[in-house]
MARLUM-758967 format. One record per residue: residue in three letters; y, x, z of N, C-alpha, C, CB in turn. Coordinates in steps of 0.2 Angstrom, whole numbers, plus 2048, in hexadecimal, padded with zeros to 3 digits. Each point is the difference from the previous one (the first is absolute). Glycine has a CB too. Example, Ala and Ser with C-alpha at 12.3 -4.5 7.8 and 13.67 -1.06 7.14 Angstrom:
ala7E48428278067FC8008068048007FA7F7806 ser80B8077F68068048018057FC8037FD8067F6 
END
This chain:
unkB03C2AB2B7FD7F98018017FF8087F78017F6 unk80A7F880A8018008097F77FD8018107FB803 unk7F28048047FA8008057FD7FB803805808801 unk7F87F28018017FC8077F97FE80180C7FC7FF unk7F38018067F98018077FD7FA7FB805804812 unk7F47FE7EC7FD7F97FE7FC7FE8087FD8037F0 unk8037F78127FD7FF8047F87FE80180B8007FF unk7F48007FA7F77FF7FF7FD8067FF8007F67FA unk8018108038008068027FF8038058037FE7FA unk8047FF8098018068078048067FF7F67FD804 unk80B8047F88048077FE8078007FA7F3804803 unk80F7FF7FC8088027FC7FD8007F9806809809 unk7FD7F47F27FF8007F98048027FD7FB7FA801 unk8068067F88058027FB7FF7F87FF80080F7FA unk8067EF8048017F97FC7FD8007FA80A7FE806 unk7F37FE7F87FE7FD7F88047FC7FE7F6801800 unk80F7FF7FA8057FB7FD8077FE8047F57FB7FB unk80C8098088058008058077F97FD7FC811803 unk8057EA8018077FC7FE8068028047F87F77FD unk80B80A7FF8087FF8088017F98028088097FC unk7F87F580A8007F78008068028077F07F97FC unk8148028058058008057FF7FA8048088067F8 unk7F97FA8107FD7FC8048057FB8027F7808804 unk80A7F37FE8047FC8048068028017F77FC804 unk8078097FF80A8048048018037FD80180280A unk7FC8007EF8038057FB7FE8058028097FC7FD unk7F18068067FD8088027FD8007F87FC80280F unk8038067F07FC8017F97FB8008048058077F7 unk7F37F88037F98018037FD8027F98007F880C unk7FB80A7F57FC8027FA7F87FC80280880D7FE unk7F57F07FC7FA7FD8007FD8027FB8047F7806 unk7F58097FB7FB8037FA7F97FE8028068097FE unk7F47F98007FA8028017FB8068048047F97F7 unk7F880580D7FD8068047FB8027F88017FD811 unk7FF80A7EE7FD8027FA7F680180180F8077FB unk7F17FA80C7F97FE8047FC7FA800805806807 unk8007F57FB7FA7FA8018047F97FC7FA80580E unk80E7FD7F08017FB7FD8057FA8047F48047FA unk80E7FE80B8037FD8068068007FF7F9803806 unk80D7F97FC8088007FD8028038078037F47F7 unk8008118088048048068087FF7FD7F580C804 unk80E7F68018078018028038038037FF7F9800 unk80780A7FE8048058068087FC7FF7F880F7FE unk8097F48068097FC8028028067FF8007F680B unk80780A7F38068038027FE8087F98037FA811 unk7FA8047EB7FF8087FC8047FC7F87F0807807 unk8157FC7F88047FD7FA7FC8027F780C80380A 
END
């Protein structure tokens, strides 16, 4: 499972429902749910 910083937390999460979503310039990024409070986190560049 990947990883990325929820910001309402404050700390590193495992992703809930993880999407692959591709940005503008064609970087990959992965998008999901913080499984804590419910928050949409993001990480760039994880395929």
């Amino acid at each position: 499972m990947s990883t990325a910083y929820c910001m309402k937390c404050r700390k590193k999460v495992e992703i809930k429902n993880p999407t692959q979503v591709k940005l503008k310039n064609s970087r990959p990024a992965v998008q999901g749910v913080c499984p804590v409070c419910g928050t949409k986190v993001f990480r760039i560049g994880k395929a």
